[in-house]
C-alpha positions as protocol buffer text, in pm:
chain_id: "A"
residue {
  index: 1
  type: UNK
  ca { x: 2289 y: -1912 z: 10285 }
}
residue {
  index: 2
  type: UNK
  ca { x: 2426 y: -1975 z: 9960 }
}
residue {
  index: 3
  type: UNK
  ca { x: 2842 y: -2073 z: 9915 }
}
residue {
  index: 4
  type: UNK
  ca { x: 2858 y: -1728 z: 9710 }
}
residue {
  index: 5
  type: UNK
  ca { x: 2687 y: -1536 z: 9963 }
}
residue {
  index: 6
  type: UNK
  ca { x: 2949 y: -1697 z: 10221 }
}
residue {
  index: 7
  type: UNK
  ca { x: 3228 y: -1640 z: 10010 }
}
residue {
  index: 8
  type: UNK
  ca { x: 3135 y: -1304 z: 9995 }
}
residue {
  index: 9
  type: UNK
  ca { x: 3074 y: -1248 z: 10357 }
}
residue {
  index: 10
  type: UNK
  ca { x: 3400 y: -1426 z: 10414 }
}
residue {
  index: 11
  type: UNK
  ca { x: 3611 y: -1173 z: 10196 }
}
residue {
  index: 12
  type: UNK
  ca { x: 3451 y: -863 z: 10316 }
}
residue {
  index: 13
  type: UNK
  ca { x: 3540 y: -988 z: 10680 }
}
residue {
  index: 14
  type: UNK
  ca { x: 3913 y: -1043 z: 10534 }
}
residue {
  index: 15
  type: UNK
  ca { x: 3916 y: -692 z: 10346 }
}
residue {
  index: 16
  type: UNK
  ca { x: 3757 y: -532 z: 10695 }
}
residue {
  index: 17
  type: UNK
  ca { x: 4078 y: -754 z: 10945 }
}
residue {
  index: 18
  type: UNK
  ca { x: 4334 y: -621 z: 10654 }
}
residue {
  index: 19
  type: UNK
  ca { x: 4199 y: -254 z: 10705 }
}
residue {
  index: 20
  type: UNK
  ca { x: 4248 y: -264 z: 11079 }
}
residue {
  index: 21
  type: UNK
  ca { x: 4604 y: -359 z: 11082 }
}
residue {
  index: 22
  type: UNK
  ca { x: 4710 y: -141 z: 10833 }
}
residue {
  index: 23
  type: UNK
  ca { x: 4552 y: 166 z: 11045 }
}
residue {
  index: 24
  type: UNK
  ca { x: 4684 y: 13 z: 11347 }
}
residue {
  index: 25
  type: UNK
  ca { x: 5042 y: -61 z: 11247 }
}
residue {
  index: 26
  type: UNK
  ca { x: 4974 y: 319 z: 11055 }
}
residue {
  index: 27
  type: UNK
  ca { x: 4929 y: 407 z: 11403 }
}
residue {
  index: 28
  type: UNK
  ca { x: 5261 y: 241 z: 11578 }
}
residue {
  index: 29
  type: UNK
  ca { x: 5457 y: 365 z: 11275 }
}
residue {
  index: 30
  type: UNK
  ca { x: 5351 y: 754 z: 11315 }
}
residue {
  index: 31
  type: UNK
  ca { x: 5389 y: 716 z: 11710 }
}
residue {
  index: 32
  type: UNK
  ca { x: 5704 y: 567 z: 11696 }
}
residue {
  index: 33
  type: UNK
  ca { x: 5923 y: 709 z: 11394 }
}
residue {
  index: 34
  type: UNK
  ca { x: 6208 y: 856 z: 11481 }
}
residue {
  index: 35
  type: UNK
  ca { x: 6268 y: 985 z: 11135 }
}
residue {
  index: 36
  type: UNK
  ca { x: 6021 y: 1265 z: 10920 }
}
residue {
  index: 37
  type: UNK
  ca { x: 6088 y: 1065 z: 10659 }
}
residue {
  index: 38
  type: UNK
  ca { x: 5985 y: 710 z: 10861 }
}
residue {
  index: 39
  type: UNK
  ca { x: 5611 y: 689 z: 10788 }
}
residue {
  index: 40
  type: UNK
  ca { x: 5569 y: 581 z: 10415 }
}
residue {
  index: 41
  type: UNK
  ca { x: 5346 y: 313 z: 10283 }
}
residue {
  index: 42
  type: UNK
  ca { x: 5631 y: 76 z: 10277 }
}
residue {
  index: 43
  type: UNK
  ca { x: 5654 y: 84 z: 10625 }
}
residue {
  index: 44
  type: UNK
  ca { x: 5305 y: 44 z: 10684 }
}
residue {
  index: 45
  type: UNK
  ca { x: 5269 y: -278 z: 10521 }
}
residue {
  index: 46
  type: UNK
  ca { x: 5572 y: -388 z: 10686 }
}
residue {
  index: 47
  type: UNK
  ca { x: 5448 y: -291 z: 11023 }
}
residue {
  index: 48
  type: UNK
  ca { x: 5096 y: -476 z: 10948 }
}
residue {
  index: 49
  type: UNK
  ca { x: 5247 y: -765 z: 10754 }
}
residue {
  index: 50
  type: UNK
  ca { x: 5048 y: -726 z: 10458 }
}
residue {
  index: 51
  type: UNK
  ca { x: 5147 y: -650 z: 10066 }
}
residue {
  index: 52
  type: UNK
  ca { x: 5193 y: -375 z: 9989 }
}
residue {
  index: 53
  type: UNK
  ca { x: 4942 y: -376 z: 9710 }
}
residue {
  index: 54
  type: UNK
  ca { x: 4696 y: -428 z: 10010 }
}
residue {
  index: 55
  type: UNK
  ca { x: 4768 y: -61 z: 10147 }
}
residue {
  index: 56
  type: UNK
  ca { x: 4720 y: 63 z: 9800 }
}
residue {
  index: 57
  type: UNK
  ca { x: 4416 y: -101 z: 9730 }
}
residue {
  index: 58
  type: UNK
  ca { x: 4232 y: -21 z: 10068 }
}
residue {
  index: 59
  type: UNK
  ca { x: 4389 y: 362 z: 10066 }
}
residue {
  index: 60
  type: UNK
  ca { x: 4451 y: 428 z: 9720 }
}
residue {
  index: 61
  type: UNK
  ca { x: 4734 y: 672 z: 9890 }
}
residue {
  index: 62
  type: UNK
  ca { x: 4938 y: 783 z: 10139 }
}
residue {
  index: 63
  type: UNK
  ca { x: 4648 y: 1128 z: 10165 }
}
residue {
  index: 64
  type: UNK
  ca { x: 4410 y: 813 z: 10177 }
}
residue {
  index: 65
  type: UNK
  ca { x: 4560 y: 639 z: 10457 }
}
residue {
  index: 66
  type: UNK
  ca { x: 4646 y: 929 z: 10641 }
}
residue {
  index: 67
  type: UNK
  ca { x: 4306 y: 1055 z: 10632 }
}
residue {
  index: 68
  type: UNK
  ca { x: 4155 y: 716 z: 10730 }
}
residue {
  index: 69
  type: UNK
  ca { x: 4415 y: 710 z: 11016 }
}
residue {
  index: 70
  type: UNK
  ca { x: 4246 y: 1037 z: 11144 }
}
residue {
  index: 71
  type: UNK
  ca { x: 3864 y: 893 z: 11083 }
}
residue {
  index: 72
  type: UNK
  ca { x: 3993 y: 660 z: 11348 }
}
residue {
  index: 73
  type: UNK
  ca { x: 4122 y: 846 z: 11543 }
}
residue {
  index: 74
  type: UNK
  ca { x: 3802 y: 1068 z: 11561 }
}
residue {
  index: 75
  type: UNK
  ca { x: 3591 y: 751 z: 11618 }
}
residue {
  index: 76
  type: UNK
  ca { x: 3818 y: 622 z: 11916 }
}
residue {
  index: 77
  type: UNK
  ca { x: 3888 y: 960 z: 12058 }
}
residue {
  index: 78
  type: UNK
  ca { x: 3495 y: 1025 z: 12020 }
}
residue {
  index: 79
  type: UNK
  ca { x: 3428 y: 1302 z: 11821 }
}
residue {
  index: 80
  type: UNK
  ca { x: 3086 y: 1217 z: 11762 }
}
residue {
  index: 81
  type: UNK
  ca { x: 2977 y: 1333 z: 12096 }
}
residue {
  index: 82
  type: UNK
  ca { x: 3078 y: 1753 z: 11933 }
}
residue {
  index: 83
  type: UNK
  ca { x: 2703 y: 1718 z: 11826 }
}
residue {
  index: 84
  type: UNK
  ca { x: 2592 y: 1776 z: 12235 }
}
residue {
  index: 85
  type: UNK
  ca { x: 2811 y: 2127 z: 12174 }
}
residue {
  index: 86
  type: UNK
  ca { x: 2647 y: 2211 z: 11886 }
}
residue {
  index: 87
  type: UNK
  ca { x: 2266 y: 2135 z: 12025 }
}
residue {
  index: 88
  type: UNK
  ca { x: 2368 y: 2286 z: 12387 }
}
residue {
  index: 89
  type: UNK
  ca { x: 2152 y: 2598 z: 12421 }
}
residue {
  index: 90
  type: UNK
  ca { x: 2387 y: 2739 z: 12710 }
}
residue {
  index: 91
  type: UNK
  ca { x: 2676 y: 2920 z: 12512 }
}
residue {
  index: 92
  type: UNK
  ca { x: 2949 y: 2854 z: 12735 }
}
residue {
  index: 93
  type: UNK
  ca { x: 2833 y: 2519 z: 12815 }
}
residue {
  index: 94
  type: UNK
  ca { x: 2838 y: 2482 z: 12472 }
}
residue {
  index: 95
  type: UNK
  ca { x: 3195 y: 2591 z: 12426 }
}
residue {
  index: 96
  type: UNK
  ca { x: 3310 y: 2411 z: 12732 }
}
residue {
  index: 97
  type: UNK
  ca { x: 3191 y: 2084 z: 12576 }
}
residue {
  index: 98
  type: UNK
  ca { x: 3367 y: 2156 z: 12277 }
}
residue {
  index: 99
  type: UNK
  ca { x: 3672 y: 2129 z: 12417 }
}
residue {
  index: 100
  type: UNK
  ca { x: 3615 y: 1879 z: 12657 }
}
residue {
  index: 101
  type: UNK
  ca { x: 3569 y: 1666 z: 12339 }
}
residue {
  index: 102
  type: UNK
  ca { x: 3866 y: 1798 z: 12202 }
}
residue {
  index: 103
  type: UNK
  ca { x: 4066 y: 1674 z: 12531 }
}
residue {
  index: 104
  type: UNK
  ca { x: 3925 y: 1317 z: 12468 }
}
residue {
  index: 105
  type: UNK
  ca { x: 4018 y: 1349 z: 12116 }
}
residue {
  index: 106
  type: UNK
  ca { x: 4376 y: 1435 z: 12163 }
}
residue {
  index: 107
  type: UNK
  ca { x: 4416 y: 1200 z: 12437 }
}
residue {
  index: 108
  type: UNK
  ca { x: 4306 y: 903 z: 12191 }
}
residue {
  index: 109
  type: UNK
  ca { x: 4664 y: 869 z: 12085 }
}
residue {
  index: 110
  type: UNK
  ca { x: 4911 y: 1126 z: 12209 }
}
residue {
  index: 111
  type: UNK
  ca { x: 5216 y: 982 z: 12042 }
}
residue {
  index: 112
  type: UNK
  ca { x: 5045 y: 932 z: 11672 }
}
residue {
  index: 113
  type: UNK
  ca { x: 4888 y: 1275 z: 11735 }
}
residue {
  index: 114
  type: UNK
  ca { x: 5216 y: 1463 z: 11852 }
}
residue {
  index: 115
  type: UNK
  ca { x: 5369 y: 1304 z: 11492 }
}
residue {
  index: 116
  type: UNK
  ca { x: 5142 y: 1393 z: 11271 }
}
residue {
  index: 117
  type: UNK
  ca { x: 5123 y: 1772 z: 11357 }
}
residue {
  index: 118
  type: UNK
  ca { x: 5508 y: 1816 z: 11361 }
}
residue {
  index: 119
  type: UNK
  ca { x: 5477 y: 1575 z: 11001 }
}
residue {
  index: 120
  type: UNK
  ca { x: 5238 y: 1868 z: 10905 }
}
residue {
  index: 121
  type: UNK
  ca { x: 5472 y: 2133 z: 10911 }
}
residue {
  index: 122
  type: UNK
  ca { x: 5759 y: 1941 z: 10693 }
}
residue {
  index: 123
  type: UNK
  ca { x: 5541 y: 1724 z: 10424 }
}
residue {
  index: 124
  type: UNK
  ca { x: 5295 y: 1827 z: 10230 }
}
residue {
  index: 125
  type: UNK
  ca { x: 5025 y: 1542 z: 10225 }
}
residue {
  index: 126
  type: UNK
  ca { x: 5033 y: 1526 z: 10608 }
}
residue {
  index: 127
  type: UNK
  ca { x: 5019 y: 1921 z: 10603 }
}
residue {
  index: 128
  type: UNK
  ca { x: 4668 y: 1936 z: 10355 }
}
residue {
  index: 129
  type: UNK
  ca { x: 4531 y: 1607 z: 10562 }
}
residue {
  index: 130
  type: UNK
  ca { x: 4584 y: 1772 z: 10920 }
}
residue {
  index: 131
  type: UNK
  ca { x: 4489 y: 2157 z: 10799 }
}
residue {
  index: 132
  type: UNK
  ca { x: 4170 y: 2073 z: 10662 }
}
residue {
  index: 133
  type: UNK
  ca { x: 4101 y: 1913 z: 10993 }
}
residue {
  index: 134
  type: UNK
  ca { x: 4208 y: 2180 z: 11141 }
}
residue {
  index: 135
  type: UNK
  ca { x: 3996 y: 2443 z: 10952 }
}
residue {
  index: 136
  type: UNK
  ca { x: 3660 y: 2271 z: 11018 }
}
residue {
  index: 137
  type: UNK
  ca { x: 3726 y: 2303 z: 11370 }
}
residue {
  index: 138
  type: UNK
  ca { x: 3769 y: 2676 z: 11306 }
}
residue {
  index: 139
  type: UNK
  ca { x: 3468 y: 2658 z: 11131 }
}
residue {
  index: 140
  type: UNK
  ca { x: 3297 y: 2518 z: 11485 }
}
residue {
  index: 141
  type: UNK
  ca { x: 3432 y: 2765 z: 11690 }
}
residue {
  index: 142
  type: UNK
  ca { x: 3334 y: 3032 z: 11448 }
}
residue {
  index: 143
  type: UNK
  ca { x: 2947 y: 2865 z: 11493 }
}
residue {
  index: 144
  type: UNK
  ca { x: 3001 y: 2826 z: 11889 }
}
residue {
  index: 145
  type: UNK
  ca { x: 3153 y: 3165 z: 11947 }
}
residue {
  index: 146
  type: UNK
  ca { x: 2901 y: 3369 z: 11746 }
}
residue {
  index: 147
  type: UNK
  ca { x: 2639 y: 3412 z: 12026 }
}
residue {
  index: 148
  type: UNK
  ca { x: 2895 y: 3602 z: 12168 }
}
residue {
  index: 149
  type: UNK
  ca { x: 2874 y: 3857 z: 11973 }
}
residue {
  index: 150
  type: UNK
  ca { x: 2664 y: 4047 z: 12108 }
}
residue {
  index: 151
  type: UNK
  ca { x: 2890 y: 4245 z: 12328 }
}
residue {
  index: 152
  type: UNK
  ca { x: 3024 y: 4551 z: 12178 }
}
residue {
  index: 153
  type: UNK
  ca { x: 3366 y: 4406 z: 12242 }
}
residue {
  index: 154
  type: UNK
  ca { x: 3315 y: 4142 z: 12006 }
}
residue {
  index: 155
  type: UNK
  ca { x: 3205 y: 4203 z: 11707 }
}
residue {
  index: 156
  type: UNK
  ca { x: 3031 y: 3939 z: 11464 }
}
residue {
  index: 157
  type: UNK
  ca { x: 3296 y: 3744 z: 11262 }
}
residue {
  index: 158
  type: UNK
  ca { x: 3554 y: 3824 z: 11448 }
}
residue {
  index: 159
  type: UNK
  ca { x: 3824 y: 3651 z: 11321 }
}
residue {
  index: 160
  type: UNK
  ca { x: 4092 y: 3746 z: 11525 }
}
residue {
  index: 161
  type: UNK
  ca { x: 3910 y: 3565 z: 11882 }
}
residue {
  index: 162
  type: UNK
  ca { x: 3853 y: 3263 z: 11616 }
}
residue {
  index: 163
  type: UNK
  ca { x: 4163 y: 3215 z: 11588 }
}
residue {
  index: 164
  type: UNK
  ca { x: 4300 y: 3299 z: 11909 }
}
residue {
  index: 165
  type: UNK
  ca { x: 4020 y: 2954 z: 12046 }
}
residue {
  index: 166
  type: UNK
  ca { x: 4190 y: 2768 z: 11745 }
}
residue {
  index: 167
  type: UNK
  ca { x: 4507 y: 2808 z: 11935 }
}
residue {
  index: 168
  type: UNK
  ca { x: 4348 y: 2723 z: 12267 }
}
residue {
  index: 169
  type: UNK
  ca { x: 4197 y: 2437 z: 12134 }
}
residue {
  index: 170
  type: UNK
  ca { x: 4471 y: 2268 z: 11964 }
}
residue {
  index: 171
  type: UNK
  ca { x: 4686 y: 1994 z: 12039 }
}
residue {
  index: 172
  type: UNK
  ca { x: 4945 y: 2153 z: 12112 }
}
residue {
  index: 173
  type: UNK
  ca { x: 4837 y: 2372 z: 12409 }
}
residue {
  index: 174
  type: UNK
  ca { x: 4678 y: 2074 z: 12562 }
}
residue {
  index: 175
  type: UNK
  ca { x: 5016 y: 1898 z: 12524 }
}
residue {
  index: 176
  type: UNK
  ca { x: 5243 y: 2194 z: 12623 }
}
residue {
  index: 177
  type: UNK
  ca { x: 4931 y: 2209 z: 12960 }
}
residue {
  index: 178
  type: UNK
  ca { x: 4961 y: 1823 z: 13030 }
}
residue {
  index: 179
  type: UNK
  ca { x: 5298 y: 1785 z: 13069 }
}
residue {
  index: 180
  type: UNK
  ca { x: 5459 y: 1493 z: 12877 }
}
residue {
  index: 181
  type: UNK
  ca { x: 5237 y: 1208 z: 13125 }
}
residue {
  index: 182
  type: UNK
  ca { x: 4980 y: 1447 z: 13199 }
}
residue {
  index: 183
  type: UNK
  ca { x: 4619 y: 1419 z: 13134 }
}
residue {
  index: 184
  type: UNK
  ca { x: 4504 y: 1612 z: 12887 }
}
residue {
  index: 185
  type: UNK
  ca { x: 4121 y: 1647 z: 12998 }
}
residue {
  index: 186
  type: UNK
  ca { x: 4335 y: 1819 z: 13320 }
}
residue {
  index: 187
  type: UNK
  ca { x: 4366 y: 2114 z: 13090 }
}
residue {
  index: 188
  type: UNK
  ca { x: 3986 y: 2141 z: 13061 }
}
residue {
  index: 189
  type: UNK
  ca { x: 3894 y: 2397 z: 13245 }
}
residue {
  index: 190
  type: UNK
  ca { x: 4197 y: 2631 z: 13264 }
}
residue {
  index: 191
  type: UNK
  ca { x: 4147 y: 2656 z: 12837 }
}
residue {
  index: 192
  type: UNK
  ca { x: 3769 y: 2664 z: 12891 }
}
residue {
  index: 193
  type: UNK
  ca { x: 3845 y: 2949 z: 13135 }
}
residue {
  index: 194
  type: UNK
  ca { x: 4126 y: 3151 z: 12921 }
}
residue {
  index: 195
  type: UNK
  ca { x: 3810 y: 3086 z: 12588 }
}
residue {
  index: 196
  type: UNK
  ca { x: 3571 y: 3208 z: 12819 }
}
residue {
  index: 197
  type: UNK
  ca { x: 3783 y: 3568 z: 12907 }
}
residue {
  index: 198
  type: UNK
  ca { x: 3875 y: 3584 z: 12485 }
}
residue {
  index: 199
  type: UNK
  ca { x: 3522 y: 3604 z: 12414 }
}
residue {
  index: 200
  type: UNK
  ca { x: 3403 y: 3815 z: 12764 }
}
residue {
  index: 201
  type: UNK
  ca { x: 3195 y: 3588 z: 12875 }
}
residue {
  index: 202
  type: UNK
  ca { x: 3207 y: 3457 z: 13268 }
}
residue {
  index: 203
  type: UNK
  ca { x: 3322 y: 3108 z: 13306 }
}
């Protein structure tokens, strides 16, 4: 190996530690603020003991750290595995898997979770980060709960039992279910039952 192809090795290694601990301490920060106004970039690179021209360099912005913070979270709450819903050819397996994975998800960090959707509703870049996240699971329900359809009572694209599964499926019902130290996967099959009866179907 060469000393430039070392060097270069080296850095990326350095660049990849840096990353971590800014979304880790971007993690501690959003889980334990106890201001709206607590979670800036400042306090980030405090948090991770880093410059702050490290933050902007690796996020390029607060949108760009947020959204990196929620890439993580989807990787450690496992939101890979919504591809068995999606390939399931039982419908209501299909569903029920869906927000099984949805539990996990939520579960990966309850206290950075629980911040970031009440940060949604007061500031603006944590609002268009979380509701784009929020309308592609729409979007999945939309895909899951179309076979459905079939029964005269529900009609194809409708929006209104979309949206009521949105609901179901959020964080917040599985955190209102739970109970402040309850498991969220608990909630499973009581919202898998309650999705089931929305879209007349037999759990």
């Amino acid at each position: 190996m060469s000393p430039r192809q070392y060097n270069l090795g080296k850095r990326t290694a350095q660049i990849e530690q840096s990353r971590r601990q800014v979304l880790d301490a971007a993690r501690a920060v959003l889980g334990e603020g106890d201001s709206y106004s607590g979670f800036t970039l400042d306090a980030v690179a405090k948090r991770a003991d880093v410059a702050r021209a490290t933050v902007y360099y690796q996020f390029k912005s607060k949108t760009g750290l947020l959204e990196a913070v929620c890439d993580d979270l989807g990787v450690v709450g496992g939101l890979s595995e919504l591809v068995k819903a999606f390939t399931n050819p039982d419908p209501l397996a299909a569903l029920a898997e869906f927000i099984a994975c949805f539990a996990r998800f939520w579960q990966a960090d309850r206290p950075a979770m629980r911040r970031l959707r009440a940060l949604a509703t007061l500031d603006a870049e944590v609002h268009a980060v979380i509701s784009a996240r929020d309308e592609r699971r729409r979007e999945g329900l939309a895909v899951l709960s179309a076979p459905f359809a079939a029964s005269v009572a529900n009609p194809p694209g409708d929006d209104q039992q979309v949206r009521i599964l949105l609901a179901l499926t959020s964080f917040e019902t599985f955190d209102t279910m739970a109970g402040p130290e309850g498991d969220l996967f608990d909630a499973v099959p009581v919202i898998t039952g309650i999705a089931a009866t929305v879209l007349g179907a037999h759990a």
